[in-house]
Residue frames as a rotation matrix with the C-alpha (Angstrom) as fourth column:
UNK 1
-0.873 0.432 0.226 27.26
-0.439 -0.898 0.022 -3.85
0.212 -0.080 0.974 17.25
UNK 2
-0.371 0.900 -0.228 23.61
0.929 0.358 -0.097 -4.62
-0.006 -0.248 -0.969 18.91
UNK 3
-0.534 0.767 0.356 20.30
-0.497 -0.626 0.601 -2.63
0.684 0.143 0.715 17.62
UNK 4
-0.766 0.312 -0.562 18.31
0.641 0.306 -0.704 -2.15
-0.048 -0.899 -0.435 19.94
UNK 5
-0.658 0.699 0.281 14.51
0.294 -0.106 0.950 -0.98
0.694 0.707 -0.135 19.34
UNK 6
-0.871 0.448 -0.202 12.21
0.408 0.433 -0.804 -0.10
-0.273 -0.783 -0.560 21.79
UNK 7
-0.411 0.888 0.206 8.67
0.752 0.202 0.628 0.08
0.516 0.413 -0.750 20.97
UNK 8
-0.907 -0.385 -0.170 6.94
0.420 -0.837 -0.351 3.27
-0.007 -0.390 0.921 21.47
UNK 9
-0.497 0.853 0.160 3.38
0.069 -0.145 0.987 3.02
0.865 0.501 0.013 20.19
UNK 10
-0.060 0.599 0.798 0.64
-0.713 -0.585 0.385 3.70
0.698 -0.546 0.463 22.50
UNK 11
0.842 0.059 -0.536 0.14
0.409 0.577 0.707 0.31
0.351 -0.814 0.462 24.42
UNK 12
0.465 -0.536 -0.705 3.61
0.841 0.517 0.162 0.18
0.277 -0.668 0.691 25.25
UNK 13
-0.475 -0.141 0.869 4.00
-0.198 -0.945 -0.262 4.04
0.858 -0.296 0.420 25.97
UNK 14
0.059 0.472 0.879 1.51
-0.719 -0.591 0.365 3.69
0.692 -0.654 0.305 28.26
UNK 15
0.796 -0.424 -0.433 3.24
0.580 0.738 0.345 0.44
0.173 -0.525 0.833 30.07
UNK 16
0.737 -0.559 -0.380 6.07
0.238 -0.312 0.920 2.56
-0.633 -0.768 -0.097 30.42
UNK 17
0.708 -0.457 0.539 8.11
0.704 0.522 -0.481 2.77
-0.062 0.720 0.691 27.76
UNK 18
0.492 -0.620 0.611 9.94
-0.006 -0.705 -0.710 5.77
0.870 0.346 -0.351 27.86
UNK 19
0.576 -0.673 0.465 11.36
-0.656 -0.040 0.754 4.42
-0.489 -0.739 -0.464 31.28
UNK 20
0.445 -0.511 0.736 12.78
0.458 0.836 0.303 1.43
-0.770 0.202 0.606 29.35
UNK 21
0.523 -0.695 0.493 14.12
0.391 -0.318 -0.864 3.76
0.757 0.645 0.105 26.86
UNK 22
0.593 -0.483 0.644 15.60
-0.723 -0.671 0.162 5.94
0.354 -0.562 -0.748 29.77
UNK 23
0.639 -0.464 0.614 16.97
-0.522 0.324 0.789 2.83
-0.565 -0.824 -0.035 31.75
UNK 24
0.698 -0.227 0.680 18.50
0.704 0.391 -0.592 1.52
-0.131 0.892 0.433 28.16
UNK 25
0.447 -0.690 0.570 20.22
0.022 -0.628 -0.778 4.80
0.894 0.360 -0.265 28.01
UNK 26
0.662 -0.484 0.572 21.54
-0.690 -0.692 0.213 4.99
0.293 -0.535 -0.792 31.34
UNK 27
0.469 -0.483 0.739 23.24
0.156 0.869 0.469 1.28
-0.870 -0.104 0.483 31.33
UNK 28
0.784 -0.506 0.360 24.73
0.565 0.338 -0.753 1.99
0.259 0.793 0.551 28.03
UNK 29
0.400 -0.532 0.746 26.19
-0.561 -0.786 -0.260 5.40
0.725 -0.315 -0.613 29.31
UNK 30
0.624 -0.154 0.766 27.00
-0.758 0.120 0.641 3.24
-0.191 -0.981 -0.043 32.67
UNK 31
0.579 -0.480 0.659 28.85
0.250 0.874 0.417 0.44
-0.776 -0.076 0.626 30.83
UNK 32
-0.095 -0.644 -0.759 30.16
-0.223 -0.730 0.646 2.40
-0.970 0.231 -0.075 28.22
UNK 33
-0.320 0.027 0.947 28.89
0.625 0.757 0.190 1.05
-0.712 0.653 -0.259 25.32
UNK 34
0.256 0.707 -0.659 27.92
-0.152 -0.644 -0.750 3.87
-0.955 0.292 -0.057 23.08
UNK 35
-0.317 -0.656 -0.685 30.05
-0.929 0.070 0.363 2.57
-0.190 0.751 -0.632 20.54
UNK 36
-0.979 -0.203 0.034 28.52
-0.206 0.960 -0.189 -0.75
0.006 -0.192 -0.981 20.52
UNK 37
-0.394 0.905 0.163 24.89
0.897 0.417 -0.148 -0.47
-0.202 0.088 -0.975 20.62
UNK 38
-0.977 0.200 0.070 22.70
-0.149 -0.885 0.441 1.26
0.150 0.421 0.895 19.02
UNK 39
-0.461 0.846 -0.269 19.38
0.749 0.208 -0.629 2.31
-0.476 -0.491 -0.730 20.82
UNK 40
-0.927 0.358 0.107 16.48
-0.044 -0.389 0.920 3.52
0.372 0.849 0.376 18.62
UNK 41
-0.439 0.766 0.471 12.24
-0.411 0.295 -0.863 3.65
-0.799 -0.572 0.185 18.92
UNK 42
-0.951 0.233 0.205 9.76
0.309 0.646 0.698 1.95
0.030 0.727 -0.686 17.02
UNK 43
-0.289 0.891 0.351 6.48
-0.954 -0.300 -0.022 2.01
0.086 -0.341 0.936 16.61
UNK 44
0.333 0.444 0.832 4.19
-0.690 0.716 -0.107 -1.03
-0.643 -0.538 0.545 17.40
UNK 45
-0.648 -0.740 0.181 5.94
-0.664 0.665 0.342 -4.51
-0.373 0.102 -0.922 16.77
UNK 46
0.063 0.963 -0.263 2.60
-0.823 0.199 0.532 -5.94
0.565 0.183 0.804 16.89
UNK 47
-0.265 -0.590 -0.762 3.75
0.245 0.723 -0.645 -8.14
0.932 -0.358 -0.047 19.85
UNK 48
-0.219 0.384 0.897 1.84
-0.763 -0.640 0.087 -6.42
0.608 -0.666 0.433 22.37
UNK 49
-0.542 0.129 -0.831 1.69
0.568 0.785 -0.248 -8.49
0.620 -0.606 -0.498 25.84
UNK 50
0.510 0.821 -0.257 -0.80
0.646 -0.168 0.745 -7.91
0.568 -0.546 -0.616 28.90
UNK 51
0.636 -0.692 -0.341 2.39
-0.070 -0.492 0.868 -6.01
-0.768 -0.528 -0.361 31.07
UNK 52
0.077 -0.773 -0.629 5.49
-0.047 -0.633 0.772 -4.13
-0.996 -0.030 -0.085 30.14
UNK 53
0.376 0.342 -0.861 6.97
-0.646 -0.569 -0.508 -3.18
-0.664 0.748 0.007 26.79
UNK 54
0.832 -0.309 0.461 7.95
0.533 0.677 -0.507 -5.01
-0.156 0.668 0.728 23.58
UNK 55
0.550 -0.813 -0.190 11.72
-0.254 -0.380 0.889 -4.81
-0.796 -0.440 -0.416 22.51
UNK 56
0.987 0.091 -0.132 14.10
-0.159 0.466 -0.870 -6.00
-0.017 0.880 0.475 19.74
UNK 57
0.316 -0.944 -0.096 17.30
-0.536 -0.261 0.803 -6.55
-0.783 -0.202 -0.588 19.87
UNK 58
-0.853 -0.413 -0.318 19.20
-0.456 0.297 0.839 -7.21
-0.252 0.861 -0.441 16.47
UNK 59
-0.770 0.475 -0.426 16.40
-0.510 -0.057 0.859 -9.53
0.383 0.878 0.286 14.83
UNK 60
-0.747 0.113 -0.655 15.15
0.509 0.731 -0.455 -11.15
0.427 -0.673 -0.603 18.17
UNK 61
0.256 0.873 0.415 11.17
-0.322 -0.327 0.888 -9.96
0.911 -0.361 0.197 19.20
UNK 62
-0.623 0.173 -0.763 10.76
0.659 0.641 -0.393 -9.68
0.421 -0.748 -0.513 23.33
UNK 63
0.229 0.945 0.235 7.67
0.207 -0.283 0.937 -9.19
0.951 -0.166 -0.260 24.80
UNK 64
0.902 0.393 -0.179 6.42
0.251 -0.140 0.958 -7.80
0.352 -0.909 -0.225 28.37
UNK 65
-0.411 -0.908 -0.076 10.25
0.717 -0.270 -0.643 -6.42
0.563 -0.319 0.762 29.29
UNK 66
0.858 0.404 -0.318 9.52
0.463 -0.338 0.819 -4.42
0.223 -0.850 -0.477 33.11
UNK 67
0.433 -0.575 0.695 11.57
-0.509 -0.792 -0.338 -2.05
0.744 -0.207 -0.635 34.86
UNK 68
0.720 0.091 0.688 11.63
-0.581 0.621 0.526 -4.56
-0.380 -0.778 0.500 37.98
UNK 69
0.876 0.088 0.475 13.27
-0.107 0.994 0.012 -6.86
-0.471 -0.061 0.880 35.07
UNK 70
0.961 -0.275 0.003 15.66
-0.077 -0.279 -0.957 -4.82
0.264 0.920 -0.289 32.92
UNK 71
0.363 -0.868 0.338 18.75
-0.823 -0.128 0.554 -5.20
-0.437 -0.479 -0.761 35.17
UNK 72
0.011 -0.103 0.995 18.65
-0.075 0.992 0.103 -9.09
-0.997 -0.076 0.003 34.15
UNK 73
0.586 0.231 0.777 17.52
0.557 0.581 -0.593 -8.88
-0.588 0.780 0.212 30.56
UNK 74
0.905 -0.214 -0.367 19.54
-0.424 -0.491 -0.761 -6.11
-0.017 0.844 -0.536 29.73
UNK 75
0.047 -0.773 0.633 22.76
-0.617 0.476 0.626 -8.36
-0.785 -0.420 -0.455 31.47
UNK 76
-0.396 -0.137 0.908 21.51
0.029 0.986 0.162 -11.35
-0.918 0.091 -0.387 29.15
UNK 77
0.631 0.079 0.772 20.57
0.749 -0.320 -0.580 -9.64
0.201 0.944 -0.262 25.54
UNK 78
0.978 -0.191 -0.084 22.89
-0.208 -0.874 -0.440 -7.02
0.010 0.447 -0.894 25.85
UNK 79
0.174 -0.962 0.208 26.36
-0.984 -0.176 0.012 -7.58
0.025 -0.207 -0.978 27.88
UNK 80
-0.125 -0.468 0.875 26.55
0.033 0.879 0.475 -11.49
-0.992 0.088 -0.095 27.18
UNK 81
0.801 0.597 0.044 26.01
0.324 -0.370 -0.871 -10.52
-0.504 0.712 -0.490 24.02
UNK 82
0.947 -0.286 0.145 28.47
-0.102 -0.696 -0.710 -8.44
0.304 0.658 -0.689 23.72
UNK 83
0.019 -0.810 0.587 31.03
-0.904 0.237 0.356 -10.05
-0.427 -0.537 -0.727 25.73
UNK 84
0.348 -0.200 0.916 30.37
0.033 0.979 0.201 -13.03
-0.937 -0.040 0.348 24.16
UNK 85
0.978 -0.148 0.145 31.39
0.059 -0.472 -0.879 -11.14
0.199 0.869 -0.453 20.60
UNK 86
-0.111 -0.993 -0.037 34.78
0.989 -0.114 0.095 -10.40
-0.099 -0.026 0.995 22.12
UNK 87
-0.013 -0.595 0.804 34.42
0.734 -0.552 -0.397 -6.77
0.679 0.584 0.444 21.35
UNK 88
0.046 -0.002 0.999 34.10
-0.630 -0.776 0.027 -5.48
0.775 -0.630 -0.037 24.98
UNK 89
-0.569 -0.094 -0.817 35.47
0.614 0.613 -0.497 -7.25
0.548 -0.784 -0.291 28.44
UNK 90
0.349 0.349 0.870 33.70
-0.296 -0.839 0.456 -6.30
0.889 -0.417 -0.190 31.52
């Protein structure tokens, strides 16, 4: 299982956050993982960066996380992750 946080306070609302919660749901729904990760908000991490939003994933802090970038980081914190668990092939 991977928790998965996204930060909702005001900086990173207004960076965007509720697209990175939207593009979080539509890659779990798109890889099927609903069973497998669990996607929550937060409020501030205190981890605020100059661009995009803060994140968490299980106990791991990442900063500045962009729409532009989320194809990649969700590939490499989420589905090697979880492929590398064994408990889902893609």
């Amino acid at each position: 299982m991977v928790f998965i946080q996204v930060c909702v306070g005001s900086a990173c609302h207004l960076k965007g956050s509720q697209e990175i919660v939207t593009l979080f749901q539509n890659a779990v729904e798109e890889y099927h993982l609903e069973d497998e990760v669990v996607l929550s908000g937060s409020f501030c991490m205190g981890k605020c960066s100059q661009t995009g939003v803060t994140v968490q994933i299980d106990e791991q802090i990442h900063v500045g996380v962009t729409k532009e970038e989320f194809k990649n980081f969700f590939k490499t914190y989420v589905l090697d992750v979880i492929e590398k668990e064994g408990s889902h092939r893609f």
